[in-house]
GULUM-743066 format. One record per residue: z, y, x of N, C-alpha, C, O, CB in turn; residue number from 1. Coordinates in steps of 0.001 Angstrom, whole numbers, plus 500000, padded with zeros to 6 digits. Glycine has a CB too. Layout:
N
n.z/n.y/n.x/ca.z/ca.y/ca.x/c.z/c.y/c.x/o.z/o.y/o.x/cb.z/cb.y/cb.x/num
Z/Y/X/Z/Y/X/Z/Y/X/Z/Y/X/Z/Y/X/NUM
...
***
This chain:
252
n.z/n.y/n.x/ca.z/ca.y/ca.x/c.z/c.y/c.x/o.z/o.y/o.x/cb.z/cb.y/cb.x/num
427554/117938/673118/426685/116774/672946/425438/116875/673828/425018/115880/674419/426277/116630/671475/1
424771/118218/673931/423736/117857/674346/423756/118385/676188/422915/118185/677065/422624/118483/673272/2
425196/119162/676237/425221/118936/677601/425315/117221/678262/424809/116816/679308/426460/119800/678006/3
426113/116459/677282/426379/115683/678323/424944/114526/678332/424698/113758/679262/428002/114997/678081/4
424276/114632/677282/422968/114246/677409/422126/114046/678095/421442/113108/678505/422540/114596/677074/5
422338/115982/678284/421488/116263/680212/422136/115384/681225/421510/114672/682010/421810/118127/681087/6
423718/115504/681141/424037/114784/682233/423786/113309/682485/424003/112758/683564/425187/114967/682337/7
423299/112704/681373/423215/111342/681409/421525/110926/681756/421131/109802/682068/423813/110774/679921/8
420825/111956/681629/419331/111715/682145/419161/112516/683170/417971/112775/683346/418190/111987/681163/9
419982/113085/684025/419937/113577/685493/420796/112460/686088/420331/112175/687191/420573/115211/685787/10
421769/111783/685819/422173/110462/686145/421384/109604/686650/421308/109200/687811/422604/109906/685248/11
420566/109234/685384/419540/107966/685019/418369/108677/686675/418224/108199/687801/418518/108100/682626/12
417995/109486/686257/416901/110419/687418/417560/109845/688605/416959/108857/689026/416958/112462/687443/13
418608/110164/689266/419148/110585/690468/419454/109201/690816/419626/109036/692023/420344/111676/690451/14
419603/107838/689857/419821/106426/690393/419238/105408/690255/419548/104260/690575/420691/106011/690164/15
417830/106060/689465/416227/104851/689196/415332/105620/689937/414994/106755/689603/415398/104581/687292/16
414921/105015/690975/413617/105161/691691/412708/105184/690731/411728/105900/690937/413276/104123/692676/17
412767/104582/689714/411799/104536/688902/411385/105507/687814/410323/105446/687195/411962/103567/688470/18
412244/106316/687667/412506/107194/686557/411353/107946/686864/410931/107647/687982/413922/107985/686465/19
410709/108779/686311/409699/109699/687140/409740/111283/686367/409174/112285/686802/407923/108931/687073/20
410658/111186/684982/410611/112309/684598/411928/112212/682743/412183/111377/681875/408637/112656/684524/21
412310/113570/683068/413174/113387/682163/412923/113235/680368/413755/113171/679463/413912/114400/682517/22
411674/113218/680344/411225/112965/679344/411300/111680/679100/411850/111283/678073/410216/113408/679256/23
410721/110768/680069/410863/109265/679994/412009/108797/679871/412110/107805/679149/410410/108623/680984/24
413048/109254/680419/414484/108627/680545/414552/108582/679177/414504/107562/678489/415766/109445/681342/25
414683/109899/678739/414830/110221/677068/414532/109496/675677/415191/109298/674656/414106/111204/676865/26
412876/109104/676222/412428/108402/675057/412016/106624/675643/411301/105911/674938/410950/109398/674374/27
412530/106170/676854/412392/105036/677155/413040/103999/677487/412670/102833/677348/411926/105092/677659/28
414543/104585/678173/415746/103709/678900/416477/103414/677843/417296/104305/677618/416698/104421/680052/29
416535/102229/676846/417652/101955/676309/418966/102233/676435/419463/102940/675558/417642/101157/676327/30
419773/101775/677476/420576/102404/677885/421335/103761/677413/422470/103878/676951/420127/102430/678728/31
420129/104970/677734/420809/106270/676827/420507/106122/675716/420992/107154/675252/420439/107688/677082/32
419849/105378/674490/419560/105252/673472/421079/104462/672982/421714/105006/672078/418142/104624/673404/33
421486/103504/673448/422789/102525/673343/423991/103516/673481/424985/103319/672782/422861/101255/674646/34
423940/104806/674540/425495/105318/674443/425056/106742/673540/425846/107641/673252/426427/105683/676297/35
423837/106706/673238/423768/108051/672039/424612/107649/670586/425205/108345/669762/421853/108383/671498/36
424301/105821/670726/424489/105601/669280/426061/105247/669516/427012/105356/668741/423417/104317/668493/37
426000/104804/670803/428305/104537/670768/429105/105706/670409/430030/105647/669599/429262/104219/672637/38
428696/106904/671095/429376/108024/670883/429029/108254/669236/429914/108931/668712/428904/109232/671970/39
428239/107960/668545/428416/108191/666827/429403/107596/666451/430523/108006/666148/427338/107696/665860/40
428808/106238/666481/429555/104866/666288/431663/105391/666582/432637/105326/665833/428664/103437/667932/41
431497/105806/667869/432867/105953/668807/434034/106850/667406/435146/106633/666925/432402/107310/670713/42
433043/107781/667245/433493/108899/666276/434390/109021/665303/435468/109544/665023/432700/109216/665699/43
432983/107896/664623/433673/107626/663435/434547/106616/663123/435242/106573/662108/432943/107539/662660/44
434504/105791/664019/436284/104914/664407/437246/105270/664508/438239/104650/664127/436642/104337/665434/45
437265/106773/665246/438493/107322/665787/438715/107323/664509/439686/106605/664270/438663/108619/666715/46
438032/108042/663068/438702/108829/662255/438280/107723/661514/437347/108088/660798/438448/110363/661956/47
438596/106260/661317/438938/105553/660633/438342/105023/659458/438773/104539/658412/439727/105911/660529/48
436812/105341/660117/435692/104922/659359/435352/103902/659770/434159/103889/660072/434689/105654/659289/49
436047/102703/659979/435526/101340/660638/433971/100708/660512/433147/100347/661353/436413/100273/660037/50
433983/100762/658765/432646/100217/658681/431257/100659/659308/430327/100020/659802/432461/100227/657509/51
431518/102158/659066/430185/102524/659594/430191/102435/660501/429315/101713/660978/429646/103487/659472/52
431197/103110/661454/431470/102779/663197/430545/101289/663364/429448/101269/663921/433608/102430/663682/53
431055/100354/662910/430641/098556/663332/429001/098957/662749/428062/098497/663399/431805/096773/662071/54
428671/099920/661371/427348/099603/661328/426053/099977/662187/424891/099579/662276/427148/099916/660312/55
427075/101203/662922/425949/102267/663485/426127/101092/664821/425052/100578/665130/426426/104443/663743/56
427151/100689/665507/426786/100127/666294/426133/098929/666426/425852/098518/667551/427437/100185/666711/57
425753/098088/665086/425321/096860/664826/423642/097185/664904/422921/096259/665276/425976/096260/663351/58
423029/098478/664559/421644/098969/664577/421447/099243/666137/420426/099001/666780/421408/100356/663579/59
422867/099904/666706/422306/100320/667811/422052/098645/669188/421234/098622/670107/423539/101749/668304/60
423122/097437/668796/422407/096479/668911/421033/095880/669036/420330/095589/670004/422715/096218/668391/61
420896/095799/667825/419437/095810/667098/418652/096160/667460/417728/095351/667378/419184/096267/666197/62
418297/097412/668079/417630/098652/668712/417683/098553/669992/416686/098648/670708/418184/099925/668381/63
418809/098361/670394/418343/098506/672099/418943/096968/672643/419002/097012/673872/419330/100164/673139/64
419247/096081/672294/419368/094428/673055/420730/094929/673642/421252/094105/674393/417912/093781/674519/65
421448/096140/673460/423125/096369/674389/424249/096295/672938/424084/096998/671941/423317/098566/675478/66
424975/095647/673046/426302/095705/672560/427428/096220/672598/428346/095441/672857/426595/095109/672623/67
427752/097558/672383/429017/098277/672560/429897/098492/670948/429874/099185/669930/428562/099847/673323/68
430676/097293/671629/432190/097825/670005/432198/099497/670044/432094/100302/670969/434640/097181/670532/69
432332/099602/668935/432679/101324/668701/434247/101672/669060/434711/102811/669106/432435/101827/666870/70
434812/100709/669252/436162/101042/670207/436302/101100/671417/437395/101151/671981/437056/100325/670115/71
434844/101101/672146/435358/101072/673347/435334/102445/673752/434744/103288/673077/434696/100174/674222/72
436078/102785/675057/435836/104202/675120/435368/104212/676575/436021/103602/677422/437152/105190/674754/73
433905/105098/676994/433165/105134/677972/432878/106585/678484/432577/107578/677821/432084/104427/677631/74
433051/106450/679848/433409/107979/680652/431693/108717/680347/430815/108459/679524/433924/107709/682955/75
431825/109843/681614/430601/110498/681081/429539/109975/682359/430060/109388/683308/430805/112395/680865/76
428035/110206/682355/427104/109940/683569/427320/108476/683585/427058/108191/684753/427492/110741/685078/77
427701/107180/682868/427398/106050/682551/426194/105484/682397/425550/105544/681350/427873/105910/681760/78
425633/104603/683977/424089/104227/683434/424207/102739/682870/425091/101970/683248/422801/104272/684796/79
423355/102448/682049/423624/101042/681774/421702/101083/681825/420945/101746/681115/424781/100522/680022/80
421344/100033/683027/420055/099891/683938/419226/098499/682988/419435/097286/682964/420588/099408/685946/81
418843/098844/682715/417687/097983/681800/418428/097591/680614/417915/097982/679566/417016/096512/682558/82
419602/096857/680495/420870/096783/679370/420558/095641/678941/421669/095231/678608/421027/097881/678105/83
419675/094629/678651/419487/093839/677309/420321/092972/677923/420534/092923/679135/417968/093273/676693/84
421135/091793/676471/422185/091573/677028/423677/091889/677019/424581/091091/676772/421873/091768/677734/85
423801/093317/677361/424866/093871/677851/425873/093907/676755/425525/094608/675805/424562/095133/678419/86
427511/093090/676602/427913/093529/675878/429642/094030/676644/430181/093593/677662/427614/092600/674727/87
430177/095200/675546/431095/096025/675854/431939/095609/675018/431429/095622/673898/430833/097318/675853/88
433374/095108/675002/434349/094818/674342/434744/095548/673405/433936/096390/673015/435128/094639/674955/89
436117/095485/672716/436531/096872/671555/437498/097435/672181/437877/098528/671761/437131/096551/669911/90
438307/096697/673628/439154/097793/674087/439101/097938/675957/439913/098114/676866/440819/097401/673443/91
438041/097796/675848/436844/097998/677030/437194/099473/677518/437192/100233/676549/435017/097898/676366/92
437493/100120/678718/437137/101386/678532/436298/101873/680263/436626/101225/681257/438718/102293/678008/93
435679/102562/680339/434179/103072/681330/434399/104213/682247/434238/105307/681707/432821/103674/680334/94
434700/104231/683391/435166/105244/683666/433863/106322/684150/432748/105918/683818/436247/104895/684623/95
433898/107374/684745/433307/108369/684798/431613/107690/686014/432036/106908/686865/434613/109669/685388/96
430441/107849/686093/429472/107437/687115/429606/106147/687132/429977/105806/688255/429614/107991/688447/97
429459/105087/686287/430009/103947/686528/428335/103068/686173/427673/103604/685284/431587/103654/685464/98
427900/102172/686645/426599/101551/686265/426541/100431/686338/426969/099810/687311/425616/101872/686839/99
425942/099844/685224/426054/098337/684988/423963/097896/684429/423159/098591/683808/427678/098043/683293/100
423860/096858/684879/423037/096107/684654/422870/095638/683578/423422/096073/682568/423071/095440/685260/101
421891/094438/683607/421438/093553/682112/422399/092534/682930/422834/092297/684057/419352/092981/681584/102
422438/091941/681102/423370/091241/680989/424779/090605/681300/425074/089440/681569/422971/090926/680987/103
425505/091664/681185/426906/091731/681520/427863/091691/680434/427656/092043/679273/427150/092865/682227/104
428871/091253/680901/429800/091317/679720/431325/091432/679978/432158/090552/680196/429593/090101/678914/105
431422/092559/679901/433133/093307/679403/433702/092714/678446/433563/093161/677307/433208/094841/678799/106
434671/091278/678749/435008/090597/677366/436578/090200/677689/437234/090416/678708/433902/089096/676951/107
436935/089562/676498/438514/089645/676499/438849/088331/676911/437764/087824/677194/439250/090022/675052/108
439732/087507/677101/440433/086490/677136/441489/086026/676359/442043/084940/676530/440731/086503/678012/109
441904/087240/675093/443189/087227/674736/442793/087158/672678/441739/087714/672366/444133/088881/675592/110
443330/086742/671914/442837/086855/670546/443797/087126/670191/444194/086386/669291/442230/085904/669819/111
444690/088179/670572/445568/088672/670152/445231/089978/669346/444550/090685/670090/446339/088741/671113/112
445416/090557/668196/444971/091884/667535/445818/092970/668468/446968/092660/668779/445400/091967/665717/113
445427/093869/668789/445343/094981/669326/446184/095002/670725/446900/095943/671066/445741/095932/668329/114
445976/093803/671480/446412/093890/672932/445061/094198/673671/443908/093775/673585/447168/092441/673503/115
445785/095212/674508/444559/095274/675655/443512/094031/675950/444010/093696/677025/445271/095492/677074/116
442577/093241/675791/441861/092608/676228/440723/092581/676959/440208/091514/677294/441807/092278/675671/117
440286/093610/677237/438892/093950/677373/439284/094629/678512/440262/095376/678472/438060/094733/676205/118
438333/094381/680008/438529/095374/681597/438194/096953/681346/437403/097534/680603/437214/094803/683010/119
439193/097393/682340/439129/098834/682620/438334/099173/683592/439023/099100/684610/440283/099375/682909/120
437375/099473/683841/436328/100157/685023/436913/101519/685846/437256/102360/685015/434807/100716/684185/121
437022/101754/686553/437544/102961/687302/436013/104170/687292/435070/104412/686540/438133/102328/689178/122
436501/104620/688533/435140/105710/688323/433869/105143/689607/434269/104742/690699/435800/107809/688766/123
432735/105179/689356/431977/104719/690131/431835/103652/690031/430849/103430/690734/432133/104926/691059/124
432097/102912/689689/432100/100852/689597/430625/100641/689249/430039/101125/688281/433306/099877/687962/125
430177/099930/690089/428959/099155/689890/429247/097574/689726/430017/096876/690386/428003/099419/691117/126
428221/097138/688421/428585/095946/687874/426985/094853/687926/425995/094887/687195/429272/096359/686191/127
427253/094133/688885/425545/093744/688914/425233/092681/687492/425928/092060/686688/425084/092677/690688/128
423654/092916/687757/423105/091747/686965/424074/090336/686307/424808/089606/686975/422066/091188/687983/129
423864/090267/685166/424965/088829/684622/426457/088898/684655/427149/088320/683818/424777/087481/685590/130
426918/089576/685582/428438/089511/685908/429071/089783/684293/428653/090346/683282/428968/090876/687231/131
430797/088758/684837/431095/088718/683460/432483/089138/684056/432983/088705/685095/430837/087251/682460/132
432964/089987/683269/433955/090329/683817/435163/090585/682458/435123/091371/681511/433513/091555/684770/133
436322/089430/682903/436965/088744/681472/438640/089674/681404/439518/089603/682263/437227/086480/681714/134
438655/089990/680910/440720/090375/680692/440984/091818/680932/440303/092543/681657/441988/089491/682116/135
442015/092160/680267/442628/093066/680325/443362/094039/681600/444391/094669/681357/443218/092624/679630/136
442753/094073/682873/442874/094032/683844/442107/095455/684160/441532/096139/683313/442545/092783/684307/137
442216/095732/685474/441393/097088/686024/440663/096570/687257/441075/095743/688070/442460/098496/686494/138
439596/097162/687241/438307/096920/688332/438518/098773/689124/438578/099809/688462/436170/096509/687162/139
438577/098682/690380/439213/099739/690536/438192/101310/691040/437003/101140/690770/440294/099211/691564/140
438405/102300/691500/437278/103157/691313/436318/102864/692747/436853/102729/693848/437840/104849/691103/141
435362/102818/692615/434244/102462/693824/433929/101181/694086/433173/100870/695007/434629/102901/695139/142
434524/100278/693237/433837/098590/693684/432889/098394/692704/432629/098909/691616/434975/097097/693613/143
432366/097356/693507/431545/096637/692975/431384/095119/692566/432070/094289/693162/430868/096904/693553/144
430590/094754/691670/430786/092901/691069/429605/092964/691574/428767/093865/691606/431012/092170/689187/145
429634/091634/692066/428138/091305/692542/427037/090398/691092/427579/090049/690043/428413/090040/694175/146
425615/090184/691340/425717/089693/690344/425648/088216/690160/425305/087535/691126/425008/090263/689771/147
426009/087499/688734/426649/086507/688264/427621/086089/688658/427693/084868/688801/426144/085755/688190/148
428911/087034/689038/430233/086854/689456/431085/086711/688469/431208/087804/687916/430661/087796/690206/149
431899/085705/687849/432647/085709/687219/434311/086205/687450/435169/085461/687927/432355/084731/686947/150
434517/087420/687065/435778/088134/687564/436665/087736/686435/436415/087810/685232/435662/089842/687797/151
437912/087231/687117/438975/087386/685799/440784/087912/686313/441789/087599/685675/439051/085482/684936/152
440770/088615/687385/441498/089128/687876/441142/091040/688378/440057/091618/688441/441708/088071/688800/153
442237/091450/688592/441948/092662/689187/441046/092709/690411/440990/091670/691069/443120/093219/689492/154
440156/094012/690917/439553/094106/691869/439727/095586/692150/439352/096599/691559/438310/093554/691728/155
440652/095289/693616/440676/096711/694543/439965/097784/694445/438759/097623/694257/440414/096556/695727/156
440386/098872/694521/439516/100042/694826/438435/099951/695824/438750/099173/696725/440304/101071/695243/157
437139/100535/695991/436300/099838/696969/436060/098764/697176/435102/098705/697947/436481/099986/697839/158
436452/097736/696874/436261/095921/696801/434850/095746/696269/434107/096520/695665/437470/094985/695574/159
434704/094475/696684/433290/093887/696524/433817/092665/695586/434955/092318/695904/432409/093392/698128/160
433289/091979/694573/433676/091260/693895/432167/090230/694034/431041/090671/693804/434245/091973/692570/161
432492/088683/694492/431264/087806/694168/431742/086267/694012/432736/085668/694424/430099/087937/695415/162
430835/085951/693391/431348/084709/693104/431953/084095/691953/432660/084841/691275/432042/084578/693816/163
431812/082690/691518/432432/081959/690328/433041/081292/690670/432363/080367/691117/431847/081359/689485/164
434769/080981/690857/435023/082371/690113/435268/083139/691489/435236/082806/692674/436483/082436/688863/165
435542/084394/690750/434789/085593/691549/436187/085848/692576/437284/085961/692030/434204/087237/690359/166
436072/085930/694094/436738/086302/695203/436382/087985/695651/435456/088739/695352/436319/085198/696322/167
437482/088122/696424/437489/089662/696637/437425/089921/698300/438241/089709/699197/438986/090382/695917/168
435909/090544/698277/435524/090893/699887/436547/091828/700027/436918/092408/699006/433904/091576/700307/169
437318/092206/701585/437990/092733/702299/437343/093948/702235/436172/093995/702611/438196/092130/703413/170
438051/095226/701709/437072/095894/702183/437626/097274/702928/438805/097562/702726/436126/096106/701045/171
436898/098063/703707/437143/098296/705066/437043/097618/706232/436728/096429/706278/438031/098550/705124/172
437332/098406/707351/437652/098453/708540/436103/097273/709178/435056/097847/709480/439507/097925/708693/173
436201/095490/709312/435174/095167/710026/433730/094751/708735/432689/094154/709009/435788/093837/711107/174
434157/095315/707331/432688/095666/706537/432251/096470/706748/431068/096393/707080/432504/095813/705372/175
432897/097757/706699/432321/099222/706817/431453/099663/707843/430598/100549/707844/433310/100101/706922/176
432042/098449/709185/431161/098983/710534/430332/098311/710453/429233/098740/710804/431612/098958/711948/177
430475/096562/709821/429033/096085/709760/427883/096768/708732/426722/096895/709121/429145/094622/709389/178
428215/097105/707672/427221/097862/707112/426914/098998/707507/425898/099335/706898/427367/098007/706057/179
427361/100064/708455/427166/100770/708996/425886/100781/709925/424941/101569/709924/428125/100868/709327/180
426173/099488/710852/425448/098850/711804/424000/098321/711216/422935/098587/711772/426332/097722/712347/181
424106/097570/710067/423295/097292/709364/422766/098399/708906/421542/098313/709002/423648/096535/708602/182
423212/099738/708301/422185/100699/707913/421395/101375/709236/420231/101759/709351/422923/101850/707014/183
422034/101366/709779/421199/101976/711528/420033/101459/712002/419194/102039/712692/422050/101645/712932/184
420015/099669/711357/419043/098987/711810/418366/098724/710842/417770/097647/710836/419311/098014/712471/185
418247/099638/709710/417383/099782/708932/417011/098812/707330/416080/098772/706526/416519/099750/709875/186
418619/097999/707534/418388/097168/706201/419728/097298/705619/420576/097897/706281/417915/095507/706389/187
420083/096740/704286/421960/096656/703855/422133/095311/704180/421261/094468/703968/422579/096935/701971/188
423071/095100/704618/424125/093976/704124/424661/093424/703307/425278/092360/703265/424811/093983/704296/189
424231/094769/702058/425536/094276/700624/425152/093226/700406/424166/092763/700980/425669/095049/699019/190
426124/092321/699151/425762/091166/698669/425637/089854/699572/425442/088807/698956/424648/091445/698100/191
425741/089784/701165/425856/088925/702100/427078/088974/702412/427654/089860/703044/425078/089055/703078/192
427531/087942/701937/429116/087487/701754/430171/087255/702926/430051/086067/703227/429110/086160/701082/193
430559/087487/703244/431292/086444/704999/431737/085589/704582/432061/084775/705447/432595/086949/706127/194
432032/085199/703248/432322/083537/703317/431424/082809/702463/431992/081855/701931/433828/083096/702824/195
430296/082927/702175/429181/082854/701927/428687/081254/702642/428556/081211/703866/428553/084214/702417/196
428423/079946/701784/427876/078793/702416/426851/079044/703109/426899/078024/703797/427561/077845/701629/197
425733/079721/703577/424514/079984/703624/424113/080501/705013/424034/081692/705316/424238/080830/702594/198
423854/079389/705871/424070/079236/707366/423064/081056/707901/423050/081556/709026/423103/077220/708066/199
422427/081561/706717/421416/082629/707188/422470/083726/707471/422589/084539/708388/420148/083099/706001/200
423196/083460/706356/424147/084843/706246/425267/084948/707447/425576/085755/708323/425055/084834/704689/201
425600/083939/707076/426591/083554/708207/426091/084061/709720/426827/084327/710670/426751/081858/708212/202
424463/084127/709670/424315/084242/711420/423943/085607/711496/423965/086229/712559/423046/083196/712279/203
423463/086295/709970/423555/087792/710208/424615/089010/710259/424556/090189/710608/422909/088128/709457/204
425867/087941/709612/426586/088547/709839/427393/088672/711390/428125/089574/711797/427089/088282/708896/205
427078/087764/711874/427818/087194/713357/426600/088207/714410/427143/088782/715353/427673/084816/713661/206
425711/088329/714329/424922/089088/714874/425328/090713/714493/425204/091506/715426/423569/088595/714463/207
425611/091033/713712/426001/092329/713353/427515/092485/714018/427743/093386/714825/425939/092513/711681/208
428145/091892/713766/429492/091917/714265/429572/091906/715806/430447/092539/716396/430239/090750/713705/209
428524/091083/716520/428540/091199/717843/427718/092771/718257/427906/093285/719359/427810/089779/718441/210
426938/093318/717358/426225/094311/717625/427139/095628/717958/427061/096421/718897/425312/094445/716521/211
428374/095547/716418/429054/096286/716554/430130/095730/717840/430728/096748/718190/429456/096580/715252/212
430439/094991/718369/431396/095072/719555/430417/095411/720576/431000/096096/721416/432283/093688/719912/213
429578/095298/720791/428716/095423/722213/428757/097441/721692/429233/098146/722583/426495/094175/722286/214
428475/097907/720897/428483/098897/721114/429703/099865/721729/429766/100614/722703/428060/099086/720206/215
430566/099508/720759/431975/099467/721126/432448/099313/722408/433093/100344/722597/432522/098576/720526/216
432509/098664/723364/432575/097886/724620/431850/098886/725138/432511/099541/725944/432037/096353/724761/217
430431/099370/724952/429439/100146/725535/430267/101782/725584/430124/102375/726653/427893/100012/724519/218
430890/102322/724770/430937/103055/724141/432770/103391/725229/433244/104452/725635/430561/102588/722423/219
433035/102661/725289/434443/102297/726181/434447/102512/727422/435342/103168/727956/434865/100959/726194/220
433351/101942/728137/432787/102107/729365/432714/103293/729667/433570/103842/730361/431687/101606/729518/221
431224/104150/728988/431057/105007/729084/432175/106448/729171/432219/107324/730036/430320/104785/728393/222
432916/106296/728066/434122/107243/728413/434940/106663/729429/435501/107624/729956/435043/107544/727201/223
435214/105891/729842/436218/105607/730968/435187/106214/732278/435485/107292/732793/436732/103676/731084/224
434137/105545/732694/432918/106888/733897/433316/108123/733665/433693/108866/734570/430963/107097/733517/225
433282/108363/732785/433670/110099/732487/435233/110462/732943/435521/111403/733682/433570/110515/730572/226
436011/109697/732463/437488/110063/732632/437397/109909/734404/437641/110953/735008/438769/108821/731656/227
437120/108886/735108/436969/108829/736510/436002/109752/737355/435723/109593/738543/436622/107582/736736/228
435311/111261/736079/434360/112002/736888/432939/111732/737052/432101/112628/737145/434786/111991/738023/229
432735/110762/737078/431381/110251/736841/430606/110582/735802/430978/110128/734720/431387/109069/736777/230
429155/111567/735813/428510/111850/735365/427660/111404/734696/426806/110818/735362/428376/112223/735781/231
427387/111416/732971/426737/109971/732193/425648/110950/731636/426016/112105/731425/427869/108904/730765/232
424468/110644/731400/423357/110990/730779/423085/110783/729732/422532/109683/729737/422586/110718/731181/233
423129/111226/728608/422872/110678/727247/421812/110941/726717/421670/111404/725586/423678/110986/726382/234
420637/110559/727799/419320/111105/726937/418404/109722/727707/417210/109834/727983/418617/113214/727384/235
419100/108618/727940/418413/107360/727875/417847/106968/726564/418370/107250/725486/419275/106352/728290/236
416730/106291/726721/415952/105416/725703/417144/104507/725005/418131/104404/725734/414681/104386/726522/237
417249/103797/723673/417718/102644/723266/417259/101294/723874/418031/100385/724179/417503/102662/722029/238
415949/101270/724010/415092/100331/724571/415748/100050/725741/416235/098956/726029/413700/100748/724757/239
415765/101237/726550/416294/100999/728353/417605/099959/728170/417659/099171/729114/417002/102859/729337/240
418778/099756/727079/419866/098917/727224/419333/097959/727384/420266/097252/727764/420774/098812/726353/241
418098/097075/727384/417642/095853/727571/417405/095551/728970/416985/094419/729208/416549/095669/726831/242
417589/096331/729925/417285/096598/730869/418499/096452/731788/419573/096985/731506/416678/097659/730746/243
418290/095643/733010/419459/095317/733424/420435/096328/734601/421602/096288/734992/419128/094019/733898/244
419385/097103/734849/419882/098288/735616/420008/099590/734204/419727/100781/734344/418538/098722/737105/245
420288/099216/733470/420808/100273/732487/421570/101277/732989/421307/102403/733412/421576/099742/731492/246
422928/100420/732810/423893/101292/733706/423651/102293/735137/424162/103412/735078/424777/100314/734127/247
422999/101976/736231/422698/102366/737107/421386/103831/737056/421163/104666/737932/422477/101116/737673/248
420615/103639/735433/420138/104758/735145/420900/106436/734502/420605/107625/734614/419316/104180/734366/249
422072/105576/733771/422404/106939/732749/423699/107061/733710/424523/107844/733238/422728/106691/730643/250
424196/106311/735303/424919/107287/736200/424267/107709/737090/423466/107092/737791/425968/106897/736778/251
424665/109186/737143/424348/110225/738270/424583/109430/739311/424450/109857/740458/425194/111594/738352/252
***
């Protein structure tokens, strides 16, 4: 118990800028206050103590503005980031590093007694702000919902999930280099959609994409001089590519 405690406020530490000390996590983030009381709650369900299970979790409601059925079952290092809001289905289950926002909701589609209804989270899944994410389905390990995305289908491993209802960014191969590109130049990309109405996005992404081919292209060149013997300098300025005798500087 109280290892995984630690692990859940070295979690909280290691993914809130804000955190400033493990004392605070302890006595301030709802969140670990909400999965101290699920894992009671969790307990005494297994062994078929329903009522109290529903009561401890009806206080822990009460107490922290998060909603977790005592059936759901939630991995370990689970942050749930401000929480109020947040509710967790009864056959909901959380996989391992997984972090979710305020106001979200892990809910069913099905009123059937004891069919799967409630999404499966993989490991790592980040779930933004509002997102509602409906059915008996799996969200897979490393994606993400953007927030107020309404998901009611599966979402890929690594996938980006945005939108009502919610569509599934491509992911790999020409995201990876644009965010790549984008971290180099010092900002993210996430959450800027490529099919996104929003003539801004649209032109940052087209600017990034040309950034990454010009490098590419650049990058092509350069080894082909080399393969023909030609001697390349790699201790030009970035600045100097603006420069129209570029080329004519970094060959010997």
């Amino acid at each position: 118990m109280f290892k995984r405690l630690r692990e859940d406020i070295a979690s909280v530490a290691a993914r809130d800028p804000a955190a400033r000390s493990g004392w605070e996590v302890l006595t301030c983030y709802p969140g670990i206050h909400a999965l101290l009381l699920h894992r009671l709650a969790h307990a005494f369900w297994r062994r078929r103590l329903y009522w109290l299970g529903r009561f401890i979790s009806q206080f822990g409601r009460w107490f922290t503005g998060i909603e977790i059925h005592p059936g759901a079952v939630i991995g370990r290092r689970v942050f749930i980031d401000h929480g109020m809001g947040v509710v967790i289905g009864e056959t909901a289950e959380i996989g391992d590093d997984c972090t979710i926002y305020q106001g979200v909701t892990l809910g069913g589609t099905s009123l059937y007694r004891g069919a799967k209804r409630h999404p499966t989270l993989g490991k790592g899944v980040v779930i933004g702000a509002g997102a509602q994410v409906l059915g008996g389905f799996t969200v897979g390990d490393g994606a993400k919902v953007g927030s107020n995305a309404v998901v009611v289908k599966p979402v890929p491993a690594g996938a980006t999930a945005v939108g009502n209802p919610a569509r599934v960014i491509e992911s790999g191969g020409r995201d990876e280099a644009r965010e790549a590109k984008a971290q180099a130049m010092g900002f993210s990309a996430y959450g800027v959609t490529p099919n996104a109405d929003d003539p801004l996005a649209r032109a940052i992404h087209g600017l990034l994409d040309h950034a990454v081919e010009t490098d590419r292209r650049i990058a092509f060149l350069l080894s082909s001089l080399e393969r023909a013997g030609i001697a390349v300098s790699g201790e030009v300025e970035t600045a100097d590519r603006f420069d129209p005798n570029y080329l004519s500087k970094i060959v010997d």
